[in-house]
C-alpha positions in Angstrom: 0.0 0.0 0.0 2.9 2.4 1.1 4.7 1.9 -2.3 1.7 2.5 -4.6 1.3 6.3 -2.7 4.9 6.5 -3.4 4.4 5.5 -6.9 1.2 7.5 -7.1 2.6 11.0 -5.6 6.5 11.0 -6.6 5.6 12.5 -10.2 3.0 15.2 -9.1 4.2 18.9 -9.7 3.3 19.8 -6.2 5.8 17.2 -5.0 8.4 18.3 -7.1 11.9 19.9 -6.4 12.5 23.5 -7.1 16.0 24.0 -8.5 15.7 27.9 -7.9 16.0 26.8 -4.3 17.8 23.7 -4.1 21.0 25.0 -1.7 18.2 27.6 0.3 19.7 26.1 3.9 22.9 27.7 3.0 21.3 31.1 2.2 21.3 34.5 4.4 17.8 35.5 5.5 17.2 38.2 3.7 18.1 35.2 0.5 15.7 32.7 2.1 12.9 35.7 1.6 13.9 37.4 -1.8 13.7 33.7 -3.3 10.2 33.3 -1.4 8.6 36.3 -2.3 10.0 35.7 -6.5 8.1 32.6 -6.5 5.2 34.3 -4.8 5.0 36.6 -7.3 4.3 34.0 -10.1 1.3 32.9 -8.2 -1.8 35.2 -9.0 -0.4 34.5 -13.0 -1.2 31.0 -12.5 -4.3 31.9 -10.8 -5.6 34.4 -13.9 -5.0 31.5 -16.8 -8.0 29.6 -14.7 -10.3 32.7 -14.5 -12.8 31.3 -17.2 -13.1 28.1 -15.0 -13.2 30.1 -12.3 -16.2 31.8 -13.5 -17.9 28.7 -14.7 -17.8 27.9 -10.9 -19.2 30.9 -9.9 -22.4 30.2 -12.1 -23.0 26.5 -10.6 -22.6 28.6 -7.1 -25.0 31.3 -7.7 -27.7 29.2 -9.4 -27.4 26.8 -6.1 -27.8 29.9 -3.6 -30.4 31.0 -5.9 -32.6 28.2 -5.0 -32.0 27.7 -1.3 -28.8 25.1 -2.2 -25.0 25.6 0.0 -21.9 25.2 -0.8 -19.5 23.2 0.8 -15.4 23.1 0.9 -14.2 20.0 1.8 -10.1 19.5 1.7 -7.2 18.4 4.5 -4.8 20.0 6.3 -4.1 23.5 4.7 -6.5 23.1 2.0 -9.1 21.8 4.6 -7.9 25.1 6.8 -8.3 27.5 3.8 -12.2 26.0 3.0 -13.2 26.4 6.6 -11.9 29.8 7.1 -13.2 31.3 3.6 -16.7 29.7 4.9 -16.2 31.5 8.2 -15.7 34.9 6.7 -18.5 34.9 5.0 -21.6 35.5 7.4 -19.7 39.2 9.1 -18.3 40.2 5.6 -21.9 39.4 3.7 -24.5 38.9 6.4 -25.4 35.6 5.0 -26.8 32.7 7.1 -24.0 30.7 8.8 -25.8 27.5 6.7 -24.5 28.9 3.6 -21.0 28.5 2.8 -19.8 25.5 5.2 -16.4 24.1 5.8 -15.6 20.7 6.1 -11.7 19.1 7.1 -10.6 15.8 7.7 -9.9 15.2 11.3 -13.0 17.3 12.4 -12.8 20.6 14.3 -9.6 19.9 15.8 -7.8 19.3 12.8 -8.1 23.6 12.7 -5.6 24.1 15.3 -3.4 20.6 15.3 -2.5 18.3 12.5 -4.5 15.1 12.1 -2.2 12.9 10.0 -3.5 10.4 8.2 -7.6 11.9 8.5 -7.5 12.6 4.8 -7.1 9.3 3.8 -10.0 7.8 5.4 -12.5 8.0 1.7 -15.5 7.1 3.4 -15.5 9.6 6.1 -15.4 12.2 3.5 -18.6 10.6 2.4 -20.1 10.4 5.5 -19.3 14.1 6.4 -21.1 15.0 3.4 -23.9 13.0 4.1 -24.5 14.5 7.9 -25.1 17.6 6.3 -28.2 16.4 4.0 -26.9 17.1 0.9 -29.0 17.2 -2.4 -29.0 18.4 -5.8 -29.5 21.8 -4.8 -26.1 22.1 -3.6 -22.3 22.7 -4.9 -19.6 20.8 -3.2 -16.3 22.2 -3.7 -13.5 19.7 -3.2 -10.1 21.2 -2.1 -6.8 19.5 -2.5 -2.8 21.3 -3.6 -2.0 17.8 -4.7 -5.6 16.2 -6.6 -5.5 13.1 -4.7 -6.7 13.3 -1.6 -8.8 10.2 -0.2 -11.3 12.2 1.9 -12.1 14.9 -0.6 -12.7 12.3 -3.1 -14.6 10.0 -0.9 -17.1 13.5 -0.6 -16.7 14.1 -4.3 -18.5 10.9 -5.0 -21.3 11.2 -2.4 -21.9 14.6 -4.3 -22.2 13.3 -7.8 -24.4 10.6 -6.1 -26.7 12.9 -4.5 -26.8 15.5 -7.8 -25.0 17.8 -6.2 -22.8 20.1 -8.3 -19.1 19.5 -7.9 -16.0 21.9 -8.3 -12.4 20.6 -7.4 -9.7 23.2 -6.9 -6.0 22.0 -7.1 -2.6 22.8 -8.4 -1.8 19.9 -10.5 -2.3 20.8 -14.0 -6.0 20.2 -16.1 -4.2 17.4 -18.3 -3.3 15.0 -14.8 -7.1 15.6 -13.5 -8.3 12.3 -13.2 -11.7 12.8 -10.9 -15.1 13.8 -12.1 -15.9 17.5 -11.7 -18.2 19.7 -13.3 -15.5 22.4 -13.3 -11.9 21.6 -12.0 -9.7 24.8 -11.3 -6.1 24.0 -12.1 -3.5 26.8 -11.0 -0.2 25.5 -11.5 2.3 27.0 -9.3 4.9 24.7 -9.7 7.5 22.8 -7.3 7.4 24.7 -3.7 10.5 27.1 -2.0 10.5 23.4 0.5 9.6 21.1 -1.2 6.5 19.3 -1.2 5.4 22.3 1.7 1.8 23.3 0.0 1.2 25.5 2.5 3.2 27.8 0.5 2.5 28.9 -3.4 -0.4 26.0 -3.5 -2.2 27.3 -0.2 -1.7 31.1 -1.4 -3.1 29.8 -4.9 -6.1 28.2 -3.5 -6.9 30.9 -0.9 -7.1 33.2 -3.7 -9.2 31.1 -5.9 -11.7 30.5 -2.8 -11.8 34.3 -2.2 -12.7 34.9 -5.8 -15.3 32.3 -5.8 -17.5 34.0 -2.8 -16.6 37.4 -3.0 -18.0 37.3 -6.9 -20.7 35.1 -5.8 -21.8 37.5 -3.3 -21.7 40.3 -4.8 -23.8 38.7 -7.9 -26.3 38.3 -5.1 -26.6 41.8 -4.1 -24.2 42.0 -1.0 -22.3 44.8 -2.2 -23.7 48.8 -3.2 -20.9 50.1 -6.0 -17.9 48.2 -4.3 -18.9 48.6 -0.8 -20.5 45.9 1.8 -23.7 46.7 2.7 -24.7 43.3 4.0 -23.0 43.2 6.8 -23.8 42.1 10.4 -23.4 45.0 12.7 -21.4 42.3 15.4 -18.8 44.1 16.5 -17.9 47.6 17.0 -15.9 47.5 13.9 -18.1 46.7 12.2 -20.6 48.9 13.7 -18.8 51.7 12.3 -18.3 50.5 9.2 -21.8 50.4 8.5 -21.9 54.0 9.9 -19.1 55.4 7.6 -20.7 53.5 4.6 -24.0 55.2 5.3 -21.9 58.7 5.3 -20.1 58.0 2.1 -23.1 57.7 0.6 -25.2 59.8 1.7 -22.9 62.8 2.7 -25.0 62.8 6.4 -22.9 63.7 9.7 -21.7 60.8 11.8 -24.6 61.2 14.3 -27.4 61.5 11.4 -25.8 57.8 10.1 -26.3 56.4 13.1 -29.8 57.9 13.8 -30.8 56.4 10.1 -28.9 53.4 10.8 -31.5 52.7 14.2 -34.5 53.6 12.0 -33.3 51.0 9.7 -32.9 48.3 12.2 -29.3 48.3 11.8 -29.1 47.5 8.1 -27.4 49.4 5.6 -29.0 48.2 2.8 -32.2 49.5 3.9 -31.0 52.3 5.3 -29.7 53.5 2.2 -32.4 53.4 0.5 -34.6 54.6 3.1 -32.0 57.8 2.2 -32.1 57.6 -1.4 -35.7 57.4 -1.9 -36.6 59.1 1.0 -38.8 56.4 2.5 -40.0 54.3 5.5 -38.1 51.3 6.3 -40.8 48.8 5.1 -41.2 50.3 2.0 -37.2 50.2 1.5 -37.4 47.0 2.3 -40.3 45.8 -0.1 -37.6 48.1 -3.0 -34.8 45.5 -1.9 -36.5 42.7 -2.0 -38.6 43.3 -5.9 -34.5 44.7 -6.8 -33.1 41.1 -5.7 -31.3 43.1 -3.2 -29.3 45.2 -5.3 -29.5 48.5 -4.0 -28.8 50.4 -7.2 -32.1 48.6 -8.7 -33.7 49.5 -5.3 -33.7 53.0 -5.7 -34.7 52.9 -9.5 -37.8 54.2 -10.4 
C-alpha cells in the first residue's frame, strides 16, 4: 500500500523539487525571503490563466444559492484550513446565514488548530461528512486539495455526484493530470514549492485566492455589495458597527450622528438604510424596494 502512494505522488508537480532553491539552507535571511517572495509573485499569473473556469464555478454557485442550495469546501490539512476559514468569513463580511458557505476538514474541528495525520485518507469519512449535512442536488460541493489526490475529498466528491449535487475541485496539478469527475476543476499551476512538497506555501496562497474569488464574486452577484462597498453586513462588532456608519456617510454625505440615527431607524441595516435615504422612504417600503430589486440597492432605488 505504502509503495503504490509512493508511486502515485512522486511524479505530481506539487511534490516536485525547485532548483531555484535547491542549496536555500545555506542562504542569508534576507536570500531565504527574496527567493520566497519571487516565487510568490508568479502565483496570481497561474491563478488568472483559470479565470474562465473560475467563472464557470461561480455560475454553478450562484444558481445553487439562488434556490436555497449551500456550498461546501471540503479538503485536508491547509486546503481543509483555507475551505473552513473562507466559509467562516462569510456571514460578518456578507450577512449571509451561517448555513451557507460550510467548511468541512478531515480530522474534524480539531484538525483547525493541530495536524490530524493520516484523516485525509480515510475515503468514506469524507462521504459520511457529506452526508450528515443532507446534501442534495441543490447544492455545490467544492472539493479542495494542492496535490488532486486526496482520499477524503474524493470519498465526498462521490457522495456529491451521487446525490446530484454540483461538484468543483480546486487543485494545483495541471488540467491534463485531473483524473476525478468534476463539473468544473480549477487547475492553477504554481509549480515545485520554495521546501519542497510544503503546499502550504504557493499551493495554499493559490487556493486561498481562488476561494476568495469564488464567494466574493458570488456575493456580490447576489446583491451583498452597493458600488464596491459591503452593505450586508452584520453590525457584530464595533468594527463593524462603524463601518456600517461610515458607509452610510459616504453615501449619503450625512454627519456621523445622522448615520447612526438612520442606521437605528433601519434596524441596523445598511441596505435599507440607504435606501430609506435615497428614496426618501419608510423602512418597510425600503425593504419591499430591496426585496422586488433582488437586493441590489442600485435597482432599489430605481424608479
Amino acid at each position: 500500500m505504502s509503495r503504490s502512494i509512493f508511486d502515485e505522488i512522486k511524479d505530481l508537480v506539487t511534490e516536485s523539487r525547485n532548483e531555484k532553491s535547491r542549496y536555500i539552507d545555506r542562504m542569508s535571511i534576507k536570500e531565504i525571503l527574496k527567493i520566497i517572495n519571487e516565487e510568490d509573485k508568479t502565483v496570481p499569473f497561474a491563478v488568472e490563466k483559470e479565470i474562465p473556469y473560475i467563472a464557470q464555478a461561480v455560475e454553478h454557485i450562484e444558481s445553487a444559492f439562488k434556490q436555497g442550495g449551500r456550498l461546501f469546501y471540503v479538503g485536508a490539512g491547509t486546503s481543509g484550513r483555507l475551505g473552513v476559514l473562507d466559509a467562516s468569513e462569510i456571514p460578518p463580511t456578507f450577512g449571509a446565514d451561517p448555513q451557507m458557505v460550510q467548511g468541512l476538514i478531515a480530522g474534524g474541528q480539531i484538525a483547525l488548530i493541530k495536524a490530524q495525520e493520516g484523516a485525509e485518507d480515510d475515503k468514506e469519512k469524507g462521504k459520511t461528512d457529506l452526508m450528515a449535512r443532507e446534501i442534495s442536488a441543490k447544492d455545490v460541493v467544492c472539493g479542495i486539495a494542492a496535490s488532486r489526490r486526496t482520499p477524503y475529498v474524493i470519498g465526498a466528491i462521490e457522495q456529491a455526484r451521487t446525490s446530484g449535487a454540483s461538484t468543483l475541485y480546486v487543485t494545483c496539478t495541471p488540467r491534463s493530470e485531473m483524473n476525478i469527475q468534476v463539473d468544473v476543476a480549477i487547475c492553477p499551476v504554481v509549480g515545485p514549492e520554495v521546501v519542497m512538497g510544503s503546499t502550504r506555501m504557493k499551493a495554499g496562497t493559490a487556493t486561498k485566492l481562488v476561494l476568495n474569488m469564488l464567494t466574493s464574486t458570488t456575493m456580490i452577484r447576489m446583491g451583498k455589495v452597493y458600488e464596491n462597498m459591503m452593505v450586508d453586513l452584520q453590525m457584530t462588532s464595533k468594527k463593524l458597527e462603524e463601518r456600517s456608519k461610515r458607509t452610510v456617510m459616504m453615501v449619503t454625505d450625512l454627519e456621523y450622528d445622522q448615520a447612526a440615527e438612520l442606521l437605528e431607524k433601519a434596524g441596523g441595516h445598511v441596505k435599507v438604510g440607504l435606501v430609506m435615504y435615497l428614496k426618501q422612504c419608510d423602512a418597510n417600503e425600503a425593504k419591499e424596494r430591496l426585496q422586488d430589486a433582488g437586493g441590489f440597492v442600485y435597482r432599489a432605488i430605481q424608479d
